[in-house]
C-alpha positions in Angstrom: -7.4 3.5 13.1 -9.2 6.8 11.1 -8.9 7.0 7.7 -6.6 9.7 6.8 -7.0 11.7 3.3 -3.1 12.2 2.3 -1.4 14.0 -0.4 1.8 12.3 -1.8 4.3 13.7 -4.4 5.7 10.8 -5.7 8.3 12.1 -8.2 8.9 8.3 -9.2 6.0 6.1 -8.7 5.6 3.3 -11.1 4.5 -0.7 -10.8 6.9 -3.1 -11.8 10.2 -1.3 -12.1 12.9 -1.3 -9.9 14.4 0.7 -7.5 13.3 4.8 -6.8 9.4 4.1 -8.8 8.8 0.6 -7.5 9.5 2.3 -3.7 7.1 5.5 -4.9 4.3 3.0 -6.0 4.2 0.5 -3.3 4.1 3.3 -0.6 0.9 4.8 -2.3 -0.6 1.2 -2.8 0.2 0.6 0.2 -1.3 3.5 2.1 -4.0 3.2 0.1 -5.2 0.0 1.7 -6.6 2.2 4.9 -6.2 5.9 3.7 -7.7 8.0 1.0 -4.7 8.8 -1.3 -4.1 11.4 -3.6 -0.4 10.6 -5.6 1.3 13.7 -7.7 3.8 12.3 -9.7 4.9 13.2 -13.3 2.9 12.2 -16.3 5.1 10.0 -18.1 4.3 7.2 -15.3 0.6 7.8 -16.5 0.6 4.6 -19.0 2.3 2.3 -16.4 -0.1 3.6 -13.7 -3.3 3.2 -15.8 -2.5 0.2 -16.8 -1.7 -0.8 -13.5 -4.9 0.4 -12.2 -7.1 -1.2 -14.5 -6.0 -4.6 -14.0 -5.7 -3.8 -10.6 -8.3 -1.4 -9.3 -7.4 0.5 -5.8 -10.4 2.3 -4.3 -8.8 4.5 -2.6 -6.5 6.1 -4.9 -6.3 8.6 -7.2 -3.4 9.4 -9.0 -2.7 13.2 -10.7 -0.2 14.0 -13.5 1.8 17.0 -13.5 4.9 18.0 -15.3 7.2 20.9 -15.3 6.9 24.0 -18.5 9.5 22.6 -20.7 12.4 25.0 -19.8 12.8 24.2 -16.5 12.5 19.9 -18.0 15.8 20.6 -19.1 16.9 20.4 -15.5 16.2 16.8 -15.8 19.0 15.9 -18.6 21.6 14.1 -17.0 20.5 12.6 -14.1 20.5 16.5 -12.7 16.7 15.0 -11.4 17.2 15.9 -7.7 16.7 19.8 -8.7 13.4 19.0 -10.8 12.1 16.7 -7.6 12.2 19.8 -5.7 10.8 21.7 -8.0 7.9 19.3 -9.0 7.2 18.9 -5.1 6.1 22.4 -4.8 4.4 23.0 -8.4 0.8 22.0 -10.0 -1.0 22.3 -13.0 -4.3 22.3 -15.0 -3.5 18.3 -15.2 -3.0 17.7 -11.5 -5.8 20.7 -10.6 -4.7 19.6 -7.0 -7.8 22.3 -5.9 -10.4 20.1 -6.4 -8.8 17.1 -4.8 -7.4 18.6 -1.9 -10.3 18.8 1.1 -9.4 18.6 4.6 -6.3 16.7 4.2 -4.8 15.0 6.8 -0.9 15.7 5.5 0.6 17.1 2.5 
């Protein structure tokens, strides 16, 4: 099989949780075993994540941060997160800089 170079928003992507970030990380380590993978998920999985990663290094992946401006955070009060996962899917930031990760992708 070719290596593919994939771009993944992972709204919820965390090691060792349950549920919605347990499924967003073990797709991305998962992947990562025989693709190049880029994750974009939201920077407050970036201490679970790092830890993660350095006890457990994965070659193949590297993982960007991004986060909505604050007003539009707000959204996410309440469990009202499907709105901001929509939103987050489409945005990027000087954290993520997606730019200089993003070269020939296979799928975004």
């Amino acid at each position: 099989m070719t290596e593919l170079k994939l771009l993944i928003s992972a709204y919820a992507c965390r090691p060792h949780e349950g549920s919605e970030p347990n499924i967003g990380w073990s797709l991305v380590q998962e992947l990562a075993k025989t693709h190049q993978i880029w994750v974009l998920t939201r920077a407050n999985n970036q201490p679970a994540i790092a830890a993660e990663l350095a006890a457990h290094p994965i070659d193949n992946l590297q993982v960007l941060y991004c986060d909505l401006p604050q007003q539009l955070q707000k959204l996410n009060q309440g469990q009202k997160h499907g709105a901001v996962c929509t939103i987050t899917s489409g945005k990027s930031s000087p954290t993520a800089s997606p730019a200089a990760c993003i070269q020939k992708l296979a799928l975004i």
